[in-house]
C-alpha positions in Angstrom: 0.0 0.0 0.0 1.3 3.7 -1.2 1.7 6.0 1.6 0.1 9.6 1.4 1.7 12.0 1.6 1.3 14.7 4.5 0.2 17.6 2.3 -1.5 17.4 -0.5 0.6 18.0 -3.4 0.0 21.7 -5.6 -2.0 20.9 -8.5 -2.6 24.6 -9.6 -0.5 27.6 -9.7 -2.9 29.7 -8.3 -1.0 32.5 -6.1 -1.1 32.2 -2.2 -4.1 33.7 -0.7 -3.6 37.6 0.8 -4.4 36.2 4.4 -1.4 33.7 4.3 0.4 36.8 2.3 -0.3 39.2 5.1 0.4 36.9 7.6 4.1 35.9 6.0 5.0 39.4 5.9 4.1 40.5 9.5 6.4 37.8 10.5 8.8 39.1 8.8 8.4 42.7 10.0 8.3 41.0 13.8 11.4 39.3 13.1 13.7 42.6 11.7 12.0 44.5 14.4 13.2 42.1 17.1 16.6 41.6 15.5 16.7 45.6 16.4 15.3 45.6 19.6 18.6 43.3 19.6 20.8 45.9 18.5 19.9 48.6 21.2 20.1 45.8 23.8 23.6 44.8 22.4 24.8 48.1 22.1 23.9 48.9 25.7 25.8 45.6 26.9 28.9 46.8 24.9 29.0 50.0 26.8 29.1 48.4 29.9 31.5 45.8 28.8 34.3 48.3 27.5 35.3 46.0 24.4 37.9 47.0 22.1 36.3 49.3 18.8 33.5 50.1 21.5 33.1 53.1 18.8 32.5 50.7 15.5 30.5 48.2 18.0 28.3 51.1 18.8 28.2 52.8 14.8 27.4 49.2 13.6 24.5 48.9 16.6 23.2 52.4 15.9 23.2 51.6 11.8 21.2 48.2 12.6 18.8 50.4 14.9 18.2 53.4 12.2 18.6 51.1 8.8 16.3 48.2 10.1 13.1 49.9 10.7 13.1 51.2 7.2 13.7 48.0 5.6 11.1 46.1 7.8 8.3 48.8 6.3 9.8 48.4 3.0 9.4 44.7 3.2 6.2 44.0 5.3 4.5 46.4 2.8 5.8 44.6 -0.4 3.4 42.6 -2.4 4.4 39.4 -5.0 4.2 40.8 -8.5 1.2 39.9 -10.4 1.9 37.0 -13.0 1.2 37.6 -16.4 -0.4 34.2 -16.1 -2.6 35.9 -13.6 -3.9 39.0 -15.3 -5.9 41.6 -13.0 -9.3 41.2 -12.8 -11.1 43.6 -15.7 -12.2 46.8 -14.3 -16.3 47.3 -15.0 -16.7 50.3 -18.1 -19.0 53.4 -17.0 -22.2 53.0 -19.1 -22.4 56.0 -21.2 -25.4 57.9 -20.8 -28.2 57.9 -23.1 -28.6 61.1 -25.5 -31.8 62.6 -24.8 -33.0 65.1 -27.5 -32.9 69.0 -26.4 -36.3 70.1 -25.9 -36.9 72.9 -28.2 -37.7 75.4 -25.6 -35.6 76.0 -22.0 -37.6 74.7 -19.0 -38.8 77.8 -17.1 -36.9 78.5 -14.0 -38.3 80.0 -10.9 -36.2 83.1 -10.2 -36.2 84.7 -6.4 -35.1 88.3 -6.3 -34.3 89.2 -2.6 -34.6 93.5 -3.5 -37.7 94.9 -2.6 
């Protein structure tokens, strides 16, 4: 007898669904935004601990602190590219209007004069 596998295999190329999309790329942003929290809590055990280069320790720290945020927005705000496989759903036309024939004369229109 064939064992099954655990997952079922991929038949369709169909993309991933925006909830598994969104959920990928807050992980990510959770991740870079710990790995900085790292960097301020590194660079505060360097200054206690005196190494040698304390300076490029703390430059390196303070590049990983200012640089990360960035790049976490940048990515947890990225989207895959559309396939061409995949076209964009067809936006609806706007119906025109129907032409209505001018009436020969205006409508009359009701004027108010506020002068006594």
């Amino acid at each position: 007898m064939k064992k099954q596998p655990e997952r079922p295999v991929l038949i369709t190329d169909a993309a991933r669904s925006q909830e598994d999309q969104l959920r990928s790329r807050q992980i990510r942003y959770v991740t870079m935004m710990g790995i900085r929290a790292g960097c301020l809590i590194l660079g505060a055990v360097l200054i206690s601990a005196q190494p040698p280069l304390l300076p490029l320790w703390l430059i390196l720290c303070a590049a990983g602190m200012v640089f990360l945020p960035w790049a976490a927005v940048l990515i947890a705000n990225d989207r895959p590219p559309k396939s061409k496989t995949h076209p964009p759903a067809p936006q609806p036309r706007p119906h025109p209007r129907a032409v209505t024939q001018q009436p020969d004369e205006p409508a009359p229109h009701r004027t108010i004069d506020a002068e006594p």
